[in-house]
C-alpha positions as MATLAB code, in Angstrom:
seq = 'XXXXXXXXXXXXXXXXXXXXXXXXXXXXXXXXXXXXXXXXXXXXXXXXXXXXXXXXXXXXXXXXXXXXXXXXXXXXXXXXXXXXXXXXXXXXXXXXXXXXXXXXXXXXXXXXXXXXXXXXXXXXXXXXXXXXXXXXXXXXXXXXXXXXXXXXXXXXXXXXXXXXXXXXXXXXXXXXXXXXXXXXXXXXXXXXXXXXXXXXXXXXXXXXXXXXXXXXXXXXXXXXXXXXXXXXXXXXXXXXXXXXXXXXXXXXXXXXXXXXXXXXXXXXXXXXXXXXXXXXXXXXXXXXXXXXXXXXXXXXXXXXXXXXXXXXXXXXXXXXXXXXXXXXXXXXXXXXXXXXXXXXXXXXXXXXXXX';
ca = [
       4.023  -16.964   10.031;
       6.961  -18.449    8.760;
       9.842  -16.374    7.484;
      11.203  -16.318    4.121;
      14.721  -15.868    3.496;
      15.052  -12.533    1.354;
      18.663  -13.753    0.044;
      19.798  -13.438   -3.623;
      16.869  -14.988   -5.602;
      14.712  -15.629   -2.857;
      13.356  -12.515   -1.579;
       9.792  -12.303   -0.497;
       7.692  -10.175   -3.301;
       3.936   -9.108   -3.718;
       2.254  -10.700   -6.636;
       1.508   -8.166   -9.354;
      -2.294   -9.077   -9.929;
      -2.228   -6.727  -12.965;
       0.929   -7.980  -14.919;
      -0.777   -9.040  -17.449;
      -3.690   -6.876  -17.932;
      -3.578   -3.930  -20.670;
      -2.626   -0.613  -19.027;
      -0.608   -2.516  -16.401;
       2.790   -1.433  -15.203;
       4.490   -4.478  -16.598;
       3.205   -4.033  -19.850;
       3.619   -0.252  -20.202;
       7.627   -1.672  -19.029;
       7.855   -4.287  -22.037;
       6.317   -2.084  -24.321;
       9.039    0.709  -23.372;
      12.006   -1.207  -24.064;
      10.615   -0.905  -27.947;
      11.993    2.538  -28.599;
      14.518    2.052  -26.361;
      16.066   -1.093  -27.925;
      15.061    1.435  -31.388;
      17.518    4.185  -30.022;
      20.147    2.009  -28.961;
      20.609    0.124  -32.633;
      20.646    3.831  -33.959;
      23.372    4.672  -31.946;
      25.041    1.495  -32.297;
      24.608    2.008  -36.113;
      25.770    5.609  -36.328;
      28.893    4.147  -34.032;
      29.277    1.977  -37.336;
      28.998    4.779  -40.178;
      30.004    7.819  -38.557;
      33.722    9.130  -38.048;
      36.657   10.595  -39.758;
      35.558    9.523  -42.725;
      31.631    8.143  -43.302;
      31.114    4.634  -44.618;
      27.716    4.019  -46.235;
      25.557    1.568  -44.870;
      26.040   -1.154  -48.035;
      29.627   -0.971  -47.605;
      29.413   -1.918  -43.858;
      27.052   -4.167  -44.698;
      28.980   -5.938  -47.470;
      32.464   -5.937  -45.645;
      30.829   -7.678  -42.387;
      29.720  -10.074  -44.384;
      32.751  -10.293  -46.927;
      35.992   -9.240  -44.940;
      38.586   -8.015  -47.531;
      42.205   -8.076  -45.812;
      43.667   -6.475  -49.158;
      40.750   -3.110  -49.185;
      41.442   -0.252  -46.608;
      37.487    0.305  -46.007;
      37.009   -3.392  -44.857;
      40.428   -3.052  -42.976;
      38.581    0.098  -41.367;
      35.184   -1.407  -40.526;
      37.266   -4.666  -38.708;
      39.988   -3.157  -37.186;
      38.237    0.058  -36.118;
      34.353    0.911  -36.139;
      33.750   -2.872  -34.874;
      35.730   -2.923  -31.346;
      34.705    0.586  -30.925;
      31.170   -0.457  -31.599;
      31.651   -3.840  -28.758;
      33.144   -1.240  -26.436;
      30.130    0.428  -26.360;
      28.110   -1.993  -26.095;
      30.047   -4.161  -23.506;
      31.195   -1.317  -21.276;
      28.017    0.843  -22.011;
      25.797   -2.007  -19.898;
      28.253   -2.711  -17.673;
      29.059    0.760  -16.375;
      24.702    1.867  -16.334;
      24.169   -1.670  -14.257;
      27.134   -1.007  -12.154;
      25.777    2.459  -11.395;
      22.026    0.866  -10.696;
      23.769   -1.609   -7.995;
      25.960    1.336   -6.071;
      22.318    3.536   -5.975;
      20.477    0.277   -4.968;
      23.155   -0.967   -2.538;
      23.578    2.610   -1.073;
      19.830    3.712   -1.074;
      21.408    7.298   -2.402;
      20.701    8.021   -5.790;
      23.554   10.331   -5.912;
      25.899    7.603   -6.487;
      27.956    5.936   -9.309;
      31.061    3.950   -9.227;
      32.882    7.698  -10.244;
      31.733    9.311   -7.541;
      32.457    6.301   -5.336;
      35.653    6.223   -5.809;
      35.510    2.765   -7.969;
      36.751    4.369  -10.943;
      39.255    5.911   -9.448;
      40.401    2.431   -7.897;
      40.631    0.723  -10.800;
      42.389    3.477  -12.662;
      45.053    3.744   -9.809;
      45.490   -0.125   -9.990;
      46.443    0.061  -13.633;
      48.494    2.851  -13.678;
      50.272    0.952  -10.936;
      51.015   -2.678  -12.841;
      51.756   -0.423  -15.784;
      54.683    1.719  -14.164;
      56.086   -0.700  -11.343;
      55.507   -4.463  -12.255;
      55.650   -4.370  -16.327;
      52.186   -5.301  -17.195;
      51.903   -4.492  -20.748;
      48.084   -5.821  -22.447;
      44.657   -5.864  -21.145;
      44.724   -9.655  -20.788;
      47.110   -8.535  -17.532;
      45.907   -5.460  -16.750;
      42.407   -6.031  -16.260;
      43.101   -7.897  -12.852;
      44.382   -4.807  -11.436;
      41.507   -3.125  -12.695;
      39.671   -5.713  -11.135;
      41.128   -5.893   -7.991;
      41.439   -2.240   -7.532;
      37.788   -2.005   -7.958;
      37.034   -4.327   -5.314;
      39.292   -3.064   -2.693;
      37.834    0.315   -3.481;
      34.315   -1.062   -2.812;
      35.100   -2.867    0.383;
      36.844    0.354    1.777;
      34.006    2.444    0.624;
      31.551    0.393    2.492;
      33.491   -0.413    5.453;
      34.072    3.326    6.145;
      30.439    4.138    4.974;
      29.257    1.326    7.614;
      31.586    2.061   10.530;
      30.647    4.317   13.937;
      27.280    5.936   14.988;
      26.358    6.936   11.288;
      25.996    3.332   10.010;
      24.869    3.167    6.855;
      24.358    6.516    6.445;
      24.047    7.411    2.241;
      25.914   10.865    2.595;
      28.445    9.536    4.603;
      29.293    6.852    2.136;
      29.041    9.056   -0.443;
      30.983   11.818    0.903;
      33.879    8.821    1.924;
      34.029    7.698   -1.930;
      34.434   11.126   -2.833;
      37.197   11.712   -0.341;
      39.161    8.244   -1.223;
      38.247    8.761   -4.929;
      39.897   12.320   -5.004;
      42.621   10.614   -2.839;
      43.339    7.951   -4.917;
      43.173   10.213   -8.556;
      45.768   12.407   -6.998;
      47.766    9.048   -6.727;
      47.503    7.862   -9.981;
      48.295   11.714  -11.312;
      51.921   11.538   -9.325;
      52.552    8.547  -10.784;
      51.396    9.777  -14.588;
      53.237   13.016  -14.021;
      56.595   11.196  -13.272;
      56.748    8.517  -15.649;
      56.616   10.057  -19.329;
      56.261    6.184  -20.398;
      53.089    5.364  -18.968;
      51.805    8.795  -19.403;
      52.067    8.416  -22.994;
      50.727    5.188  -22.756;
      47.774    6.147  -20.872;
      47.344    8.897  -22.252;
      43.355    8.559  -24.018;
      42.959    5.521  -21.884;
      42.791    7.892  -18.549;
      40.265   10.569  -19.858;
      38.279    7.115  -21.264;
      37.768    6.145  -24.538;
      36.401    3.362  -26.943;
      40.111    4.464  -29.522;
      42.636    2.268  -27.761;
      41.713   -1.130  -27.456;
      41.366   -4.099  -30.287;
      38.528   -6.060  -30.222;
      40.294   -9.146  -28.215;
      40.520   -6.547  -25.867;
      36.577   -6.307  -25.819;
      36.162  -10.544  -25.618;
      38.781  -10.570  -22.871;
      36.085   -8.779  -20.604;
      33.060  -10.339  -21.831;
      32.931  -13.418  -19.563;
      33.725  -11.143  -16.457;
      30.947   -8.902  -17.449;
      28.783  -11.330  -18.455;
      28.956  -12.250  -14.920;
      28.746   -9.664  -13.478;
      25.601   -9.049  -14.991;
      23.960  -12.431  -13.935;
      24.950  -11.342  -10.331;
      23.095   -7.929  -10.824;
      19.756   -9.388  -12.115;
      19.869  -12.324  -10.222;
      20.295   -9.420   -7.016;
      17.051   -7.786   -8.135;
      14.238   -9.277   -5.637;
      16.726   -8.845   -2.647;
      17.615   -5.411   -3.754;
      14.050   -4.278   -3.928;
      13.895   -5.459   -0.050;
      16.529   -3.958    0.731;
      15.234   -0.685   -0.404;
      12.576   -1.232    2.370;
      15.621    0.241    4.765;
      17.948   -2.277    6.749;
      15.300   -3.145   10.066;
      12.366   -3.829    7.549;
      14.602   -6.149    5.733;
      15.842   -7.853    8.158;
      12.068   -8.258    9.780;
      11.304  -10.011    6.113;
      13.828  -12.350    6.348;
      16.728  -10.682    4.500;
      20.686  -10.709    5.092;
      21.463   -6.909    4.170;
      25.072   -7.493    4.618;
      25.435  -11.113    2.781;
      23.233   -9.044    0.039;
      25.576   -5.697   -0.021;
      28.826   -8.846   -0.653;
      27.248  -10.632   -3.618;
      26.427   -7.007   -4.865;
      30.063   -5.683   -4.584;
      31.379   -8.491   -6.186;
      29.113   -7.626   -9.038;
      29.867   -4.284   -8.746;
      34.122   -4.891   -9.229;
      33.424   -6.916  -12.044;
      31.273   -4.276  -13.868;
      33.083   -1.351  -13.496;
      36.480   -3.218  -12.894;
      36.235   -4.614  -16.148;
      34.834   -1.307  -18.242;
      37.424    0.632  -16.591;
      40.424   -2.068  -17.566;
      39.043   -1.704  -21.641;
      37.725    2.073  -21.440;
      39.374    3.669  -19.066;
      37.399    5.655  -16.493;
      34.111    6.880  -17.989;
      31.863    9.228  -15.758;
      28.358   10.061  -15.809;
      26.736    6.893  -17.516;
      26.464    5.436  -14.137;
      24.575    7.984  -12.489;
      22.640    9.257  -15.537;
      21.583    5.923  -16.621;
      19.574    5.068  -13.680;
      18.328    8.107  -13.196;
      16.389    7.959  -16.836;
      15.441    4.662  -16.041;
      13.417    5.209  -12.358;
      12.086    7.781  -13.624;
      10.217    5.845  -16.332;
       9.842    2.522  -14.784;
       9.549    3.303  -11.208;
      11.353    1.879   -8.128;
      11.671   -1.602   -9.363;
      15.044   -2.854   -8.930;
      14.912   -5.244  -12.081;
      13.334   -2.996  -14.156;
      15.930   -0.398  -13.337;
      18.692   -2.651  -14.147;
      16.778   -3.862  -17.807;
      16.301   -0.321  -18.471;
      19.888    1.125  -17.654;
      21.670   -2.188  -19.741;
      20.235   -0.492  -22.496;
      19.858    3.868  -21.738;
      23.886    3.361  -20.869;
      25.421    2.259  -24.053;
      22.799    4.228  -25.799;
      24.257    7.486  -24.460;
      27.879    6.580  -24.537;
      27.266    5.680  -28.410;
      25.581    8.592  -29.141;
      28.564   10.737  -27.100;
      31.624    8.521  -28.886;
      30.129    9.673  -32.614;
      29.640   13.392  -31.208;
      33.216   12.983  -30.094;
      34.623   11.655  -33.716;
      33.143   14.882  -35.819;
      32.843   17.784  -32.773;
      36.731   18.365  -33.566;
      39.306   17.827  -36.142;
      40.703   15.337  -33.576;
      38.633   13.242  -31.653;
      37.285   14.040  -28.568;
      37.216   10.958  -25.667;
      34.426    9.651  -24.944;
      34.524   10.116  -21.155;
      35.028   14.045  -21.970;
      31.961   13.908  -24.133;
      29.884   12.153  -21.275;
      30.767   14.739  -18.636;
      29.595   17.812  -21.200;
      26.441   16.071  -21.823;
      25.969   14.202  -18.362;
      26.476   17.201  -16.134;
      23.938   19.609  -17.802;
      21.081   16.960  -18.224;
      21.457   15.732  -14.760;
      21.037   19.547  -13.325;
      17.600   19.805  -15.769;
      16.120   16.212  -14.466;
      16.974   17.464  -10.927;
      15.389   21.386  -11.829;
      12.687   19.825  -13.166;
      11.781   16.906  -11.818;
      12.027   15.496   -8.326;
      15.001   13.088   -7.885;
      13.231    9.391   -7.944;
      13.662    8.560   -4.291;
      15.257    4.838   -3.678;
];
C-alpha cells in the first residue's frame, strides 16, 4: 500500500458516503451556518445602530449609500460605526480561527493565543516600537505585532516540544502561560514608565474596536486574508494530526512541517488583530469551543464555524460595552465578563469536546 503524503492539502481522508443524503452530518453543518450567518448580521447590524446615541436603520441606510461630508450623522456612520463595524468583523474571524489552529495544533482544547502567550507577544512588541524606536501608525506597528506573535509561537512550541515531555498539551500550555505572564509584566514596566505611550495605549491595551480608522482595518486585511487561506487550506492535515503524532506519521504526514505552516498562520491571525484591536481574550477559546460542540471534531468545520461564532460574540460584547456605562466599556473587558462565566457552564454542563 502506497503512502500518501498527509501535508497541507493532501492529507489522506475517508469519503463521507452520506454527504449528501438528508439527515447527514454535512447537511445538518450547511444548514447550521443559516442562523448562524442570521446572528452574526444582527450583531453586525446592532454594531451599526447602537451606541451613544442610536441611528435608525433608514438613516444608516441612506448615508452608506449617500455620504454627506457637511451632516454630523453621516460624519458618524463613516468615521465611526463603520471601522468599528470592519474591526469586528476582520479581527472577530481572525482571532476565533487563530484560536481553532492553537487547539488543533496543540491537541488541548484549553488553548487560545491569550493563554499562549501570543497576545501577550504581540502586545509587548508594540509597546516596544512605540516607546524605543518611534513607530507612530498601524501601517508600522503591525510588523511588531506581527513579529512578536511569531517569535512568541516558535518559543511556545520549542519549549512545549523540548525534553522527555514532548509534545505534551499541559506542558505547552502551562509554558505560554508562564512566558505570557512574563512577557505582560514586560510590557506593564514599560507602560508604567513612559506616561507617553501609556496614554497612547491606553484603550488599545485592554482591546478595543474605539481607536483605529478604518485604513487601519484595510491595512490588515491582506495579512488576514492570508492567514485565513493558510488555516483552511491546513484543515485535512489538521484532522490527521489529531490522530496523535505516531498515527500521523504512519499515514504519511509531516507533524512538524504541518505545526510551521500552522504558526505562520497563527502570527498572522492574531498578530494582525492584536496590531488593530489590541489584545482581546476569550474569543479564541470560546469560539471553538461553541463550534465542536455543534459540528463535531472536524477540523474545517471548526474553523467555518468559529470565522463566524467569533465576530458574532465580540459584536454583540462591543454594543453591550457602548450602553452598559456612561463611558464605554472595551471590548476585551466585555469579552472576559461574558467569556469566563459561559466557558465554566459549557464545562459544568457539558463534557469538554475532546480534540
Amino acid at each position: 500500500m502506497t503512502s500518501q503524503s498527509a501535508t497541507l492539502g493532501s492529507a489522506p481522508q475517508a469519503a463521507d458516503p452520506g454527504a449528501a443524503a438528508p439527515g447527514s452530518p454535512t447537511r445538518r453543518r450547511w444548514v447550521g451556518l443559516v442562523p448562524l450567518f442570521a446572528l452574526c448580521a444582527i450583531a453586525l447590524a446592532a454594531s451599526m445602530l447602537v451606541g451613544s446615541r442610536t441611528i435608525a436603520v433608514g438613516d444608516v441606510t441612506h448615508f452608506l449609500l449617500y455620504p454627506d461630508p457637511d451632516d454630523a450623522l453621516s460624519q458618524t456612520i463613516w468615521f465611526s460605526r463603520v471601522p468599528r463595524t470592519a474591526l469586528i468583523i476582520v479581527a472577530g474571524a481572525a482571532l476565533g480561527v487563530a484560536g481553532t489552529l492553537m487547539q488543533a495544533v496543540t491537541r488541548n482544547p484549553m488553548t487560545d493565543p491569550g493563554i499562549l502567550g501570543v497576545n501577550a507577544g504581540a502586545s509587548l512588541a508594540v509597546v516596544v516600537g512605540l516607546a524605543f524606536f518611534g513607530v507612530g501608525d498601524i501601517s508600522q506597528y503591525m510588523w511588531w505585532s506581527f513579529a512578536g506573535a511569531m517569535v512568541t509561537s516558535v518559543l511556545v512550541f520549542v519549549i512545549g516540544n523540548t525534553g522527555s515531555a514532548r509534545g505534551n498539551p499541559v506542558r505547552m500550555t502551562l509554558s505560554g502561560v508562564a512566558l505570557g505572564a512574563v512577557l505582560s509584566g514586560f510590557s506593564s514596566a514599560v507602560l508604567l514608565t513612559n506616561s507617553r505611550v501609556l496614554e497612547k495605549l491606553r484603550g488599545w491595551s485592554a482591546g478595543t474596536t474605539a481607536s483605529q480608522p478604518l485604513e487601519a482595518t484595510m491595512a490588515i486585511v491582506p495579512f488576514i486574508a492570508a492567514g485565513l487561506v493558510i488555516a483552511f487550506l491546513s484543515a485535512r492535515s489538521l484532522n490527521v494530526l489529531a490522530l496523535g503524532e505516531a498515527s500521523a506519521v504512519a499515514l504519511g504526514a509531516h507533524p512538524n512541517r504541518i505545526r510551521t505552516v500552522v504558526l505562520v498562520a497563527i502570527a498572522l491571525l492574531a498578530g494582525g488583530a492584536t496590531a488593530a484591536a489590541g489584545p482581546i481574550g476569550f474569543l479564541g477559546l470560546l469560539a471553538p469551543h461553541l463550534a465542536r460542540m455543534i459540528v463535531g471534531p472536524h477540523q474545517g468545520w471548526i474553523l467555518a464555524y468559529s470565522a463566524l461564532i467569533a465576530p458574532t460574540v465580540m459584536g454583540f460584547a462591543d454594543v453591550l460595552g457602548r450602553v452598559i456605562t456612561a463611558g464605554e466599556v472595551p471590548v476585551g473587558v466585555v469579552t472576559a465578563f461574558i467569556g469566563a462565566p459561559v466557558l465554566i457552564y459549557m464545562v459544568r454542563r457539558f463534557r469538554v469536546a475532546e480534540m
